[in-house]
ZAKOL-96883 format. One line per 5 residues: number of its first residue (from 1); their letters; for each residue x, y, z of N, C-alpha, C. Coordinates in steps of 0.001 Angstrom, whole numbers, plus 500000, padded with zeros to 6 digits. Example, Ala and Ser with C-alpha at 12.3 -4.5 7.8 and 13.67 -1.06 7.14 Angstrom:
1 = AS = 513190 494310 507800 512300 495500 507800 513200 496700 507800  512850 497750 507080 513670 498940 507140 512900 500030 507870
// end
This chain:
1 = XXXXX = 924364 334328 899277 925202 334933 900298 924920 334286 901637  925828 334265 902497 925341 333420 903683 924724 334379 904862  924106 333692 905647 923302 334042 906313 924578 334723 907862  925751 334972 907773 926593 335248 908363 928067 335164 908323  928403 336588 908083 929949 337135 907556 931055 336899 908418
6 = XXXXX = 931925 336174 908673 933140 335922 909354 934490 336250 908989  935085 337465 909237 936469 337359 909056 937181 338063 910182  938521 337729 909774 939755 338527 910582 940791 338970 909837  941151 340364 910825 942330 341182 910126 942931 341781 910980  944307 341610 911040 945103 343144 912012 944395 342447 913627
11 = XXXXX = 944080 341241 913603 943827 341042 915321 942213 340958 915430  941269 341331 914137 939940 342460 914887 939418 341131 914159  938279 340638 914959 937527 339193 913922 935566 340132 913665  935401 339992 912709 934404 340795 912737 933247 340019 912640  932061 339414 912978 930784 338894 912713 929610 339766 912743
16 = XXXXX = 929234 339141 911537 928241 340623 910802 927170 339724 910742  925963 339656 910859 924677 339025 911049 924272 339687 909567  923889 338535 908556 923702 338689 907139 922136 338650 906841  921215 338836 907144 919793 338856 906656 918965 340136 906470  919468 340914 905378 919369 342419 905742 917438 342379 905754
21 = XXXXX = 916822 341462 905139 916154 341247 904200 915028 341237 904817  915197 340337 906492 914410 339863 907626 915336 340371 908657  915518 341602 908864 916344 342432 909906 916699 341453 910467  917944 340711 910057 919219 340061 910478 918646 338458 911425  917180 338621 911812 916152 337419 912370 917727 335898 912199
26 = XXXXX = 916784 335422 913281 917917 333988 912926 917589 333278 912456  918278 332136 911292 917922 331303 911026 918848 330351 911717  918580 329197 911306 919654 327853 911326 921059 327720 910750  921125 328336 909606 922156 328545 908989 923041 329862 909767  922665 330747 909950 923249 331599 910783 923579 331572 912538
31 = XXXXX = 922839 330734 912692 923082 329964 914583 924613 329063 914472  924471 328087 913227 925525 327194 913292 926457 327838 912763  926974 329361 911600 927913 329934 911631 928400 330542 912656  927741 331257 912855 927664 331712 914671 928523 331197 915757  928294 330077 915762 928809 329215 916927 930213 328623 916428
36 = XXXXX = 930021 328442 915304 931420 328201 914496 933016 329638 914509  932088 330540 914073 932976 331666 914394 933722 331917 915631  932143 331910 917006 932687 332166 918433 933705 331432 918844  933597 329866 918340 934693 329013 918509 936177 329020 917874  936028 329989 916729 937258 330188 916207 937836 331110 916977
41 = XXXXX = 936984 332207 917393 937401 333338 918414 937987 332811 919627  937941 332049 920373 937929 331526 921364 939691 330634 921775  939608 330027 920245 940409 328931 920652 941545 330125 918895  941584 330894 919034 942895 331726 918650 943297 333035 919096  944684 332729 919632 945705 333672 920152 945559 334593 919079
46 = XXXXX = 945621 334720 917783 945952 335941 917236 944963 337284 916946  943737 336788 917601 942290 337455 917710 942481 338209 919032  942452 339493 919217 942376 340279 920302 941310 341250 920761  940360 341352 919430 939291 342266 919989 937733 341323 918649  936892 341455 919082 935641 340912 918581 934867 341651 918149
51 = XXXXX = 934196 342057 917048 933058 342972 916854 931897 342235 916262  931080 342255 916854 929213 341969 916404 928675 343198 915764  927754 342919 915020 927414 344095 914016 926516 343466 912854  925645 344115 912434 924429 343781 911922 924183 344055 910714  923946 343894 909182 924378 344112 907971 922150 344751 907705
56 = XXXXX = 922257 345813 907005 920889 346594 907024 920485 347583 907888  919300 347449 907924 918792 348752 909010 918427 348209 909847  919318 347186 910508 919079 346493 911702 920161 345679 912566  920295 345551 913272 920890 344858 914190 920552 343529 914201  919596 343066 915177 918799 341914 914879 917926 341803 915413
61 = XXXXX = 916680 341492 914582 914946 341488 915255 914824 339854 915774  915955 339200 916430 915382 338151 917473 914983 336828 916192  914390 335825 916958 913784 335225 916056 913351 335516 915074  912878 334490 913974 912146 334633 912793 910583 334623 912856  909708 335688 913482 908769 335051 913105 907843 334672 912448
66 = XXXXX = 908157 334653 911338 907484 334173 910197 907887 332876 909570  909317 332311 910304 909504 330946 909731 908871 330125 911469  908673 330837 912095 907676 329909 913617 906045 329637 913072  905383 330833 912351 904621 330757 911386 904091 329642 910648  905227 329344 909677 905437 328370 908913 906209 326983 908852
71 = XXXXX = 906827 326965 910374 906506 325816 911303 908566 325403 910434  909381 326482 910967 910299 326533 910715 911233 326678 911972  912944 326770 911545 913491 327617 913493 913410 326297 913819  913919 326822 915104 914988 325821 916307 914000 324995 917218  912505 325631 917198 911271 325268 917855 910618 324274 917182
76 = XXXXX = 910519 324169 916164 910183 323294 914954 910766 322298 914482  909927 321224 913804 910343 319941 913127 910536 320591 911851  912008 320734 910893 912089 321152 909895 911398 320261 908862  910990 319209 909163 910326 318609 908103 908913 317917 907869  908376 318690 908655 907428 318579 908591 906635 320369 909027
81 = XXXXX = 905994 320622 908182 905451 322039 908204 904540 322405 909271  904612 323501 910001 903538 323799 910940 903769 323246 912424  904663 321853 912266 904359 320702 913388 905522 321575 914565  905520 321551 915350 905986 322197 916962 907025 320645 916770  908165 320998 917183 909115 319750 917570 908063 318881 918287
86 = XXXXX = 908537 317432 918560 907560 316709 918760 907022 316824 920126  908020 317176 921322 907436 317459 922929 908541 318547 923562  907767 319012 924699 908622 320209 925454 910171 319888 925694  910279 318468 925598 911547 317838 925972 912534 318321 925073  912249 318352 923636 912732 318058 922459 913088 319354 922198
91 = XXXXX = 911989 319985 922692 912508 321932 922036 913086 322352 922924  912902 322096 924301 914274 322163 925319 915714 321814 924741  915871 320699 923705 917213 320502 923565 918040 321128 922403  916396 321748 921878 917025 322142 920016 917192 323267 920519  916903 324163 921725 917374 325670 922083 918838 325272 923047
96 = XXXXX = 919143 324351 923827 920009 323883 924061 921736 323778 923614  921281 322959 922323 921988 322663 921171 922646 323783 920579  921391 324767 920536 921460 325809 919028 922185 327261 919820  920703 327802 919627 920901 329721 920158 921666 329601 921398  921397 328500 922182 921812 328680 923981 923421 328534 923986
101 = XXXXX = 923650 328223 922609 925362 327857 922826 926058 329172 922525  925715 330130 922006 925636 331382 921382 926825 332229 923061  925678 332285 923906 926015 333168 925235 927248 332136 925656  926662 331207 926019 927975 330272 926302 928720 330096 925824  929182 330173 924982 930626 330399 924409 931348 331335 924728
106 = XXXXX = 930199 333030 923764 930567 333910 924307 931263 334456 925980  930869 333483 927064 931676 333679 928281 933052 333173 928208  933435 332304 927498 934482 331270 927423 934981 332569 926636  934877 333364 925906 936070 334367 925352 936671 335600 926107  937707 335448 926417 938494 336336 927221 938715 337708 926679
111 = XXXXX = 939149 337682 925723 938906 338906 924868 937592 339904 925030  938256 341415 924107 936920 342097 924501 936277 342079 923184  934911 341845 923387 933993 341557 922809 932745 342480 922363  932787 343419 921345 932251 344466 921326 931069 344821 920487  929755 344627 920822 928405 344579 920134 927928 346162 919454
116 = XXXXX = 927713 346409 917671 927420 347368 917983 925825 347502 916869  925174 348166 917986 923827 348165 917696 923069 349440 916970  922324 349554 915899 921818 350022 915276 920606 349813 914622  919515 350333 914551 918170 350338 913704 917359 349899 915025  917236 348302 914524 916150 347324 916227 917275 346477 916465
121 = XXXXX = 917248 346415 918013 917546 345393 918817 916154 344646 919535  916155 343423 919039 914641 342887 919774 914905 341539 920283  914159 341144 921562 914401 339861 922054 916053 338910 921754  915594 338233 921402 917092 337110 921664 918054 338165 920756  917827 339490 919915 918321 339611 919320 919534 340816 920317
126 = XXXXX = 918715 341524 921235 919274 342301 922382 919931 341297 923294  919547 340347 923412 920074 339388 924423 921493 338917 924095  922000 338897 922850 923275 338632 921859 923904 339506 922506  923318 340890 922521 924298 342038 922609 924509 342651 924018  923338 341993 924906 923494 342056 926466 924900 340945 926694
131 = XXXXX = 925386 340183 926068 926212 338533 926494 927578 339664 926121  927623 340365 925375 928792 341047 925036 929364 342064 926074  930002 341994 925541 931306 343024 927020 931015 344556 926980  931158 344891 925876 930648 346619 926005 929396 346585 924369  929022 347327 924546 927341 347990 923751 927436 349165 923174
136 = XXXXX = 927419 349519 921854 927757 351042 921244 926559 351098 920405  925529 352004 921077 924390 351903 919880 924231 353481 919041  924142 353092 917999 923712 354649 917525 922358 355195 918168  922237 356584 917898 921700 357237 918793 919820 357049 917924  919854 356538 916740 918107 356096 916615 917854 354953 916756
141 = XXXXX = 918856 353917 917403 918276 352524 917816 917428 352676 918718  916525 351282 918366 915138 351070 919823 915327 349654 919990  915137 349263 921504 915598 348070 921821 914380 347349 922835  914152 346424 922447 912803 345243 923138 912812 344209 923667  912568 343860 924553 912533 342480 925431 911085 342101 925476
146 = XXXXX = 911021 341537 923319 909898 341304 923335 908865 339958 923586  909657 338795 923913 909302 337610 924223 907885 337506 924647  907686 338664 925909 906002 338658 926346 905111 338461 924969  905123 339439 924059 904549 339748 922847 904211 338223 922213  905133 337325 922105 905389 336293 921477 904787 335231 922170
151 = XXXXX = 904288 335552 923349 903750 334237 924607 905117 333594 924855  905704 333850 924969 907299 332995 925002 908005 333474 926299  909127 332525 927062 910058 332984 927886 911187 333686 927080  912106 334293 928072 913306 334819 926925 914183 333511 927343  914417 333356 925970 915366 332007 925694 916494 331532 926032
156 = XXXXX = 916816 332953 925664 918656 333362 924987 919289 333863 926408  919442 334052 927046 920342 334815 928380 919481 335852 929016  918556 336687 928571 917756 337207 929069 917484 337795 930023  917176 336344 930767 916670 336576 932414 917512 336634 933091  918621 336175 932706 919989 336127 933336 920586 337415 933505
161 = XXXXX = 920963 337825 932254 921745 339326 931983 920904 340160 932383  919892 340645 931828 919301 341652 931994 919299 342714 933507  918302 341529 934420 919066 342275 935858 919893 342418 936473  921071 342056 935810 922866 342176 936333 923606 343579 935840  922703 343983 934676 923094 345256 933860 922671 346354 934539
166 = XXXXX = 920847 346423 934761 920328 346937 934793 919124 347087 936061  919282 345699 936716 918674 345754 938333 917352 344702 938075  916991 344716 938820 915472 343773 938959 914244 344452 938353  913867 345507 939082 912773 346088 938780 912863 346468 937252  913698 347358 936620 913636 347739 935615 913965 346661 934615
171 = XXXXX = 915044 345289 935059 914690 343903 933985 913260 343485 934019  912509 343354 935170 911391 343056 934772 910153 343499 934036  910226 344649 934415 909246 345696 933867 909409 345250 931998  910670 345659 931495 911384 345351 930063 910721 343846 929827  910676 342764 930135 910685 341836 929809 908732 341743 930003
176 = XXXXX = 908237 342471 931230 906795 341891 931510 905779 342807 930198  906408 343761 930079 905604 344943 928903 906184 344730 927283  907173 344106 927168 907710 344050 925910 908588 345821 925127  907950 346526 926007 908085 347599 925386 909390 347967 924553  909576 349116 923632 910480 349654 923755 911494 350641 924048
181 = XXXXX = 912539 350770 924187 913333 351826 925013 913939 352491 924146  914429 353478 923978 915264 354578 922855 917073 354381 923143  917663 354421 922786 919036 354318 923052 919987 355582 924267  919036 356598 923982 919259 357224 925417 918661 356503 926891  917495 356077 926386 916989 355582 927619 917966 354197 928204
186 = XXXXX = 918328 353669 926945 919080 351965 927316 920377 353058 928247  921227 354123 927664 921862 354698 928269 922102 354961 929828  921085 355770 930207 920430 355678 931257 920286 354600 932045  920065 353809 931937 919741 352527 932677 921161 351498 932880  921772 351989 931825 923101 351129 931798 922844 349555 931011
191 = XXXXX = 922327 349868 930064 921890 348669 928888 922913 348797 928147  923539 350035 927745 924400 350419 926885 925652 351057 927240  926571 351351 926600 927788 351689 927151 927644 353170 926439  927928 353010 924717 928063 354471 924196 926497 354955 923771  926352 355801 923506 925879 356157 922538 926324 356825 921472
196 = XXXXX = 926115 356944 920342 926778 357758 918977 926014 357978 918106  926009 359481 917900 925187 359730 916390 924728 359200 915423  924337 358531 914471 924241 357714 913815 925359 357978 912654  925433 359022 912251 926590 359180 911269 928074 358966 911760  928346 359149 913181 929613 358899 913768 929788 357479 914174
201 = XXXXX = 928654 356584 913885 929084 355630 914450 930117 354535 914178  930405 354284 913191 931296 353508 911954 932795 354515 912587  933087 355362 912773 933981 356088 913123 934397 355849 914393  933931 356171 915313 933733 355604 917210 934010 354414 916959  933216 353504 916092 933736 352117 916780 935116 351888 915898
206 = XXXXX = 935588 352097 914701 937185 351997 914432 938222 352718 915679  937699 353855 916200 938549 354296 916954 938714 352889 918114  937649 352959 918933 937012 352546 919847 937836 351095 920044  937999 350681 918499 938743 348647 918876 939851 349023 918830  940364 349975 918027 941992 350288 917548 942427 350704 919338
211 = XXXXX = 941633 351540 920186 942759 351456 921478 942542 349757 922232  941666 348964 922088 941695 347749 922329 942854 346775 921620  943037 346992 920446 943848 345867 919666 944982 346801 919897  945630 348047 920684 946857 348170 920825 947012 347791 922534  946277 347608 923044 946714 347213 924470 947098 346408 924700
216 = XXXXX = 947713 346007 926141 949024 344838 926652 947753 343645 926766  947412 342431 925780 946606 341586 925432 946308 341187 926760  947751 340214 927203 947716 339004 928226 947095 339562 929519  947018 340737 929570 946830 341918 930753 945397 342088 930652  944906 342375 929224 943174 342697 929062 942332 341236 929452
221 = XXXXX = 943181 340609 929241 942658 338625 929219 942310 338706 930733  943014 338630 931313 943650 338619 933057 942280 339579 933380  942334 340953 932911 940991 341654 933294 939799 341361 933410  939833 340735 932376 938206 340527 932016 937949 339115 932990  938677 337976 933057 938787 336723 933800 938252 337644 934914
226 = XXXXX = 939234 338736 935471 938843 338465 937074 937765 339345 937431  937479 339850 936754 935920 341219 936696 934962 339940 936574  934604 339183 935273 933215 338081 935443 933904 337165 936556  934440 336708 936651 935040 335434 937927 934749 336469 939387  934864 337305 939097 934762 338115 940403 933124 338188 941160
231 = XXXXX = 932272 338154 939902 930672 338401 940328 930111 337386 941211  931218 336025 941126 930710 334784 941390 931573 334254 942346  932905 335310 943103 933516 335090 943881 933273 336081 945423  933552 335512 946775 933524 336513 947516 935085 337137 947607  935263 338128 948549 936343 339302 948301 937667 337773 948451
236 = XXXXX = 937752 337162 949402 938854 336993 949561 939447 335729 948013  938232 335244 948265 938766 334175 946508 939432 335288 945684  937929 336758 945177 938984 337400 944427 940245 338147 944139  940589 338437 945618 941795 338820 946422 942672 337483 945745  942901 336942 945831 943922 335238 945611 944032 334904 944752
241 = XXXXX = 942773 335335 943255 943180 334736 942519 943775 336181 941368  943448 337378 941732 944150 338913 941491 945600 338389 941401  946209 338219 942790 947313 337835 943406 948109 337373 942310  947401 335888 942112 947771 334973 940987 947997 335963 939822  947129 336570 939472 947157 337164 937825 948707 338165 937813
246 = XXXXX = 948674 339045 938818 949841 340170 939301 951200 339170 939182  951295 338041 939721 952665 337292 939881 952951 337013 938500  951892 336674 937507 952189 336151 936404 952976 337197 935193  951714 338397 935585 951693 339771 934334 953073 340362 934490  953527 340750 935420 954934 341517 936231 955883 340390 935950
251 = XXXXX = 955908 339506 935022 956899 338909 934243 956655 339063 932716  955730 339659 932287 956006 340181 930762 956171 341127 930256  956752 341332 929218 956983 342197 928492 956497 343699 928265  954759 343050 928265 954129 344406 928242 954310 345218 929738  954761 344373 930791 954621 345242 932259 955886 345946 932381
256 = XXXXX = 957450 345253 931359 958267 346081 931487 958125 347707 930872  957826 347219 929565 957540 348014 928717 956898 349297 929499  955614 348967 929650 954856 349796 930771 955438 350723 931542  955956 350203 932408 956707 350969 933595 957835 351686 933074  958191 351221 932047 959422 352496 931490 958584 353222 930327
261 = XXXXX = 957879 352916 930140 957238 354112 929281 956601 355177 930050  955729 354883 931472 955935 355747 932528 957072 356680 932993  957865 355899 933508 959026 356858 934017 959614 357554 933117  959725 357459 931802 959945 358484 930788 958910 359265 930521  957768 359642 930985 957049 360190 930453 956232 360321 929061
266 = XXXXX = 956898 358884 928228 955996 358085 927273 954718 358052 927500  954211 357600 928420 952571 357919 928398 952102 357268 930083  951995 359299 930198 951645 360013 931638 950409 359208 931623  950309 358850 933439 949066 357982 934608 947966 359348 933951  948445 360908 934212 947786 361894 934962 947695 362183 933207
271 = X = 946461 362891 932398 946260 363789 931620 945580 364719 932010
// end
């Protein structure tokens, strides 16, 4: 079975992290499906909503470490056992190459992109699901920014995301202690978007994409562009390039549609 499930249906592309075995851990084979999928996501119109999701009683525990161990992974010379890639240069490029293309892509998708977490979220494996647009964890997930543990930096987006979610002090603290947090607590902090029972969760998230994959697409695209483009713009860029998006949207379909489904009272601003 492969180390990662790819399909699409009805709009919804689903990637399921396959290693029930080694709580979903990455291998090589699952980095390069990975990146293969995001790219299918990316570069097709008929994909409108994304789901990440974790096959076992896990989400994903981050690296492997037991194939770092045994001198395996993206850090490693696969052929030769034990041996560390040959210099810092080299494992700079195989994280480069590999996991680092993972987040980066993931920005390049306009679409919403929806991570949902259950059992452990740990290191690069939370960091997957920090790169994603919204976070639905059931309510007995525990989640770690365990890299300290490992003597390691965080690899994967990390240092990046983390205090954009959740602030400085409390990214650092997460990342300097390794600890872990409860899914109310990620709540709290704004790590996470939902929380859900554990038995409701499979339920919430069908609801949850189905009002995504019925919304006005070209409109959610336009959203999401100018919300991340916005973090990295001051007011008046994002003022101009809004502008831009409004001149374009107020010529389609879905904006006619819209506005007369309003004025009929099809579906009231006010509930």
């Amino acid at each position: 079975m492969s180390d990662l499930l790819f399909s699409v249906e009805n709009g919804i592309a689903r990637i399921t992290l396959n290693r029930p075995d080694k709580l979903n851990a990455f291998s090589t084979e699952m980095i390069d499906l990975w990146i293969d999928a995001l790219e299918t996501v990316r570069d097709s119109d008929d994909i409108r909503v994304v789901l990440l999701n974790g096959n076992g009683r896990a989400f994903c525990s981050g690296g492997d470490v037991k194939s770092m161990i045994n001198g395996e992974g993206f850090l490693y010379n696969n052929t030769d056992a034990g041996d560390l890639v040959t210099n810092a240069l080299a494992r700079k490029n195989s994280l480069w190459k590999r996991v680092q293309r993972i987040p980066l892509i993931l920005q390049e998708i306009d679409k919403p992109v929806i991570a949902v977490i259950h059992g452990l979220a740990i290191g690069a494996g939370l960091d997957m699901a920090l790169a994603c647009d919204i976070r639905i964890a059931a309510q007995s997930t525990k989640m770690a920014e365990s890299y300290v543990k490992a003597g390691i930096v965080p690899g994967d987006g990390g240092a990046f995301l983390l205090p954009r979610l959740i602030g400085l002090d409390k990214a650092l603290e997460m990342l300097w202690t390794g600890d872990f947090v409860s899914a109310e607590e990620a709540k709290k902090l704004g790590l996470v978007t939902h929380v859900v029972p554990d038995k409701e969760l499979d339920d919430f998230v069908e609801s949850y994409i189905q009002k995504l994959v019925e919304g006005p697409q070209e409109v959610m695209r336009f959203i999401k562009r100018a919300v991340y483009q916005g973090l990295r713009m001051d007011l008046r860029s994002s003022l101009d390039y809004i502008s831009s998006a409004m001149g374009i949207v107020t010529e389609l379909d879905d904006y006619h549609e819209g506005i007369k489904a309003i004025s009929e009272k099809r579906t009231p601003i006010f509930k």
